[in-house]
C-alpha positions in Angstrom: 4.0 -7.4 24.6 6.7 -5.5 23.1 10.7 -6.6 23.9 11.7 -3.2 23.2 9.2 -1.3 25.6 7.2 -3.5 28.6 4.6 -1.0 28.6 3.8 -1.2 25.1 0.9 -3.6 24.6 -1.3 -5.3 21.8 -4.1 -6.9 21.1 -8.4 -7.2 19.6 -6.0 -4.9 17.0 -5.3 -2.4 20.1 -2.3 -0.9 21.0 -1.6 0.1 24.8 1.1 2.8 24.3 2.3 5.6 25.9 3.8 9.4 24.9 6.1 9.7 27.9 4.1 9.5 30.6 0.9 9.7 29.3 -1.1 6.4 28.3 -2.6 6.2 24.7 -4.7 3.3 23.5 -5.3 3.7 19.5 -4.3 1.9 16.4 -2.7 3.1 13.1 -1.9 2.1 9.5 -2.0 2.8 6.1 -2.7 0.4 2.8 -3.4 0.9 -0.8 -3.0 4.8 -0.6 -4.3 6.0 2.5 -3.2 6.1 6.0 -4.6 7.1 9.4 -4.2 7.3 13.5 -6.9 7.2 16.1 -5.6 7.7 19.6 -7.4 8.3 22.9 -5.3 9.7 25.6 -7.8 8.8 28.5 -6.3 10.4 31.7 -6.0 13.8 29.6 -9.6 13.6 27.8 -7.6 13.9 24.8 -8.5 12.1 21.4 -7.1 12.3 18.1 -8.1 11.1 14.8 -5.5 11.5 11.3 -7.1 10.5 7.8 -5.1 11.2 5.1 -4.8 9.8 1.1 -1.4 9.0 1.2 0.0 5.4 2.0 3.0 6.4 4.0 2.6 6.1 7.8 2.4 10.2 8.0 -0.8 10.2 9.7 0.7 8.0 13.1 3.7 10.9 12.8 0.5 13.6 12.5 -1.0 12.0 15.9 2.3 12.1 17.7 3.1 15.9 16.8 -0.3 17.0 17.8 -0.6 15.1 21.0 2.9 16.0 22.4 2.2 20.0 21.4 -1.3 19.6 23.1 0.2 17.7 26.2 3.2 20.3 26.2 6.0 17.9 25.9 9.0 18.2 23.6 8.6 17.7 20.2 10.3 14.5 18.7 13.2 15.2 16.3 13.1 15.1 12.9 13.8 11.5 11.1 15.7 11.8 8.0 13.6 11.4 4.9 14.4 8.0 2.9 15.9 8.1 -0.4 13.5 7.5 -3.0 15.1 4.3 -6.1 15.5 6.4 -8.9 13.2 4.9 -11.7 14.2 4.1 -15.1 11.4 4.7 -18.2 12.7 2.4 -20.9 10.5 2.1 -23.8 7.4 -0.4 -23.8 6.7 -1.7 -27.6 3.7 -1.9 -29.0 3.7 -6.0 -28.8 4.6 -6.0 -25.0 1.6 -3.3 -24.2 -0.5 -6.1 -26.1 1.1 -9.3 -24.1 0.2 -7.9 -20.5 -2.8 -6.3 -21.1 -5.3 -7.8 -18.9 -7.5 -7.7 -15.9 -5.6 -9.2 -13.0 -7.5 -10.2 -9.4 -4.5 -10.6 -6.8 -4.1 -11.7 -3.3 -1.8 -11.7 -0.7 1.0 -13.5 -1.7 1.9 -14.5 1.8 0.8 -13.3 5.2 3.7 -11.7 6.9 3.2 -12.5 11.0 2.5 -8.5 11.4 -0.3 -8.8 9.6 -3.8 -10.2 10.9 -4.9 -13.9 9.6 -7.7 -12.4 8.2 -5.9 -10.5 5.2 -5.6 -14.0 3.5 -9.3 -13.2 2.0 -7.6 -10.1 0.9 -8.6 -9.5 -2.9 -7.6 -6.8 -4.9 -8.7 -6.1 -9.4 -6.4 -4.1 -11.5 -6.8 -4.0 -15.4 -3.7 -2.8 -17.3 -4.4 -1.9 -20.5 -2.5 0.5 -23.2 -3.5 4.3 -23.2 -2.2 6.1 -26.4 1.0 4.2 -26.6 1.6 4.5 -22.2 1.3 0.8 -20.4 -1.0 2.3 -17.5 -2.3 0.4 -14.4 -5.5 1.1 -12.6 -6.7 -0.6 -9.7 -10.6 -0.6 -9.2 -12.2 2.5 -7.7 -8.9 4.8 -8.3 -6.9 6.3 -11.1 -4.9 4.3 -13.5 -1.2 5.3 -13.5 1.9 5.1 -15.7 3.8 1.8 -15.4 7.6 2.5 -16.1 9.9 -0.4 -17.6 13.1 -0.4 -15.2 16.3 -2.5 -16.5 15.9 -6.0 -15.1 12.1 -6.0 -17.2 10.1 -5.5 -14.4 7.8 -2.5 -13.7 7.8 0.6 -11.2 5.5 3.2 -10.4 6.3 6.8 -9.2 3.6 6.8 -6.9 4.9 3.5 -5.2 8.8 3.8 -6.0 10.0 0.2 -3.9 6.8 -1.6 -5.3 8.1 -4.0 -8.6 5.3 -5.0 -11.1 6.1 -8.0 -12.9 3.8 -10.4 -15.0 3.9 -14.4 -15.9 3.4 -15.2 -19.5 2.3 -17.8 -21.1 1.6 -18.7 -24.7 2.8 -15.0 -25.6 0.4 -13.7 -23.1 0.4 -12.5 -19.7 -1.4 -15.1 -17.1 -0.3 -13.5 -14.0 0.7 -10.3 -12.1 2.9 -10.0 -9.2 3.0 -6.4 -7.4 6.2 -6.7 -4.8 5.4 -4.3 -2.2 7.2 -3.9 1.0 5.3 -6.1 3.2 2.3 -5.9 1.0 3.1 -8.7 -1.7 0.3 -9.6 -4.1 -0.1 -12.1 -6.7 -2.7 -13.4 -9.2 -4.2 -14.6 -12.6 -5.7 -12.6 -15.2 -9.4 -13.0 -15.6 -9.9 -11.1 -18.9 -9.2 -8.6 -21.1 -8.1 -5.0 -19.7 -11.2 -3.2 -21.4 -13.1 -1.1 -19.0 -16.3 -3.3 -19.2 -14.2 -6.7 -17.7 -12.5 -4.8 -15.7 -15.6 -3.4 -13.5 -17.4 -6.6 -14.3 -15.4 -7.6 -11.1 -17.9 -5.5 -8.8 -20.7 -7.7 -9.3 -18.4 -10.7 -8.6 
């Protein structure tokens, strides 16, 4: 039951909701890059469905739009977009690229209590490795990306602006890899070197 709104319901990952008047049972969400909304409106025969490959929640904001045009109620108003942390891009050295290199499996650092017990067997592999003098960062079955130095020594993406990379080292090495994301924490050990072949070695595991 929701404090804010008695007729706003969950659970079996459900959500009884409403659009004014009109009940909706669906779920939504987005992780890792992608996001979507599925949404049956059963009094109007209405359903919806939003995929999209971005990780912001756009796709629940997609579902609303297009269910209050199709039921003719009033559109919502705009939110304000959030400001974005502006980045910094200090220089990486050639013996820091080195010392974090690595393939890195991490887990769920903690389960927040929005989040399902299950996600504790969460498991995610990223390699970062040094591309023509760039620190990149590629987790398995997507595109590596940039990692960009900030001021305190940890690491930012542009894709991924509140997330902070940061890395344990040991004996001039990098052991561990934390990725601080808003409610999405990972953390975990290196397994190996960041060369392609370790790195999708992890499939078969």
């Amino acid at each position: 039951m929701s404090a804010q709104d008695p007729q706003a319901q969950y659970g079996f990952a459900m959500m009884l909701n409403h659009e004014d008047d009109h009940r909706r049972i669906g779920q939504h969400g987005s992780l890792l890059g992608f996001s979507g909304s599925l949404y049956d409106f059963p009094a109007d025969q209405l359903t919806i469905v939003v995929l999209t490959n971005t990780e912001g929640q756009n796709a629940y904001a997609i579902t609303r739009a297009l269910s209050r045009a199709i039921l003719g109620l009033p559109a919502l108003s705009a939110a304000k977009p959030a400001t974005e942390p502006k980045l910094a891009d200090k220089p990486v050295l050639d013996a820091e690229r080195k010392r974090l290199a690595g393939t890195f499996v991490l887990k769920l650092d903690r389960v927040s209590a929005d989040l399902h017990d299950s996600f504790a067997q969460y498991r995610r592999t990223y390699r970062v490795f040094d591309e023509n003098g760039r620190l990149m960062i590629q987790p398995l079955g997507e595109g590596p990306e940039r990692l960009l130095k900030q001021e305190d020594g940890s690491f930012s993406l542009r894709s991924s602006p509140k997330s902070h990379v940061s890395f344990v080292l040991q004996n001039d090495h990098a052991a561990a890899m934390k990725i601080d994301s808003p409610g999405f924490p990972l953390a975990g050990d290196r397994v190996g070197a960041g060369d392609p072949a370790t790195f999708h070695m992890q499939l078969r595991q």
